[in-house]
C-alpha positions in Angstrom: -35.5 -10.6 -14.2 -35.5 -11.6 -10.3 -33.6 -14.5 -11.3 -31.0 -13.2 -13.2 -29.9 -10.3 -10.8 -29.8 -13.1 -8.0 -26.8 -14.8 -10.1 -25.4 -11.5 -11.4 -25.0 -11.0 -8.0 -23.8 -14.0 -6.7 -21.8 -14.2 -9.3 -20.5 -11.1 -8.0 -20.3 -12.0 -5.0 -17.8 -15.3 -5.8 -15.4 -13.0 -7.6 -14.8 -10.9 -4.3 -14.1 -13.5 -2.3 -12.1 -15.3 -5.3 -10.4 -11.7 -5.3 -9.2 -11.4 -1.7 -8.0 -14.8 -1.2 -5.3 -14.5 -4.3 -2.3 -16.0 -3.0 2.0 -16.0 -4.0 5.2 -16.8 -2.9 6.4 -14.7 0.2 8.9 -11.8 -1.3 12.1 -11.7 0.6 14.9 -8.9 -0.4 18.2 -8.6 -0.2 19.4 -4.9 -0.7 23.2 -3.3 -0.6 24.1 -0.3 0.8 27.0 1.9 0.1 28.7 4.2 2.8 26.7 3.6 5.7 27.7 1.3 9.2 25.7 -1.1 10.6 24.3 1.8 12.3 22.9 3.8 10.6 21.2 0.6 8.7 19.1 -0.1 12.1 18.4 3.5 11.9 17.0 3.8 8.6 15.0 -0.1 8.9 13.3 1.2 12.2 12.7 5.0 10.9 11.2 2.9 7.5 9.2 0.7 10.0 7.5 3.3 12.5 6.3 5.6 8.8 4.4 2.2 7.8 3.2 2.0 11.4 5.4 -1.6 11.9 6.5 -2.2 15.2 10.2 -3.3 15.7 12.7 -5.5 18.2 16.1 -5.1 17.7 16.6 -9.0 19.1 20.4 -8.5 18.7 22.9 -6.1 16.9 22.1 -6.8 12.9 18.9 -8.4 13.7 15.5 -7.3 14.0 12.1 -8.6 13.9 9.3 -6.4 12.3 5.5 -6.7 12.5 2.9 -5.4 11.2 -0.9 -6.0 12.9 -4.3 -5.0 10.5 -7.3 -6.5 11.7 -6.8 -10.5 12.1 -3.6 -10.5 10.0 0.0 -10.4 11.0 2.7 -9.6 9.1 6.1 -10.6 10.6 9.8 -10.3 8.9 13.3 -10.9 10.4 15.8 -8.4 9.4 19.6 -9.4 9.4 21.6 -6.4 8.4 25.2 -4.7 8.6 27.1 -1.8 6.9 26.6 -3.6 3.8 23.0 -3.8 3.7 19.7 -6.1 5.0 18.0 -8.6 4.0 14.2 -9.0 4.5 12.1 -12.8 5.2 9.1 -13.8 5.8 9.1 -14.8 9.8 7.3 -18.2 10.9 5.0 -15.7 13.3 3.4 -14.2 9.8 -0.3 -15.7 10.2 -1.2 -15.0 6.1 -0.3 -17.9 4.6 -3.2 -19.3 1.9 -1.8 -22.7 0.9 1.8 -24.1 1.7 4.5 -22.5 0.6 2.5 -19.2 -0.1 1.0 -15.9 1.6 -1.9 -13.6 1.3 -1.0 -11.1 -1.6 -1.1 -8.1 1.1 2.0 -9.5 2.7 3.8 -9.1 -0.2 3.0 -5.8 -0.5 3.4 -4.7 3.0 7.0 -5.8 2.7 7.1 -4.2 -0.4 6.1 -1.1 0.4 8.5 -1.6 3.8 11.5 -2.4 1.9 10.9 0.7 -0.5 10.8 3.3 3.0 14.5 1.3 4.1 15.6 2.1 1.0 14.7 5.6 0.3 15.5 5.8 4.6 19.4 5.4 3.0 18.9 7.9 0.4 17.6 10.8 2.5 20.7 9.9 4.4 22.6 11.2 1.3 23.7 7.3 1.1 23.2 5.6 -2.3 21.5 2.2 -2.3 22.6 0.6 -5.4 20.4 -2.8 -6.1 18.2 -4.7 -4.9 17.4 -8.2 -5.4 14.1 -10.3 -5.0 14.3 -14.0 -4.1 
């Protein structure tokens, strides 16, 4: 009986870790706006950005870079934008990359989640955000 919970629970044990080391290609979108200047775009992406607790640097006019710290991983995107919409990619600074070519599954959903806020940033505007597009 000793014996068998001491595999159930390694067993267990090798799941979790399988579990939190799932990995995918880095999300990057590519979302139009309608009605709004280039703006009121930084507006909504840093507005979006502080509600998920990501800091923001507005490098130049349609640019900024976005990070997000939690514990030993960082998150970082570059955000080109204008009165036409954004677009949101993976930056080099990101340190949750698994294997090559792909990123910690939280990263994707971080950007997700950040992408979502931009968008429905727009919408409270009264501004109507059309499509978006993964690559």
């Amino acid at each position: 009986m000793l014996r068998r919970t001491v595999v159930l629970g390694a067993a267990a044990s090798a799941l979790l870790v399988l579990g939190a080391c799932r990995s995918e290609k880095p999300a990057s979108f590519e979302t139009y706006t309608e009605g709004l200047n280039q703006a009121l775009v930084e507006k909504c992406i840093i507005k979006a950005a502080a509600h998920r607790h990501w800091s923001t640097k507005v490098v130049e006019p349609g640019y900024i870079v976005a990070t997000l710290t939690k514990g030993s991983y960082i998150a970082c995107v570059d955000i080109h934008y204008d009165g036409t919409g954004y677009r949101i990619t993976k930056n080099p600074k990101t340190n949750m990359d698994s294997k090559p070519g792909e990123v910690d599954v939280k990263f994707n959903q971080w950007v997700r989640n950040l992408n979502k806020d931009i968008r429905n940033a727009a919408v409270n505007m009264e501004v109507y955000v059309p499509t978006t597009t993964k690559k």
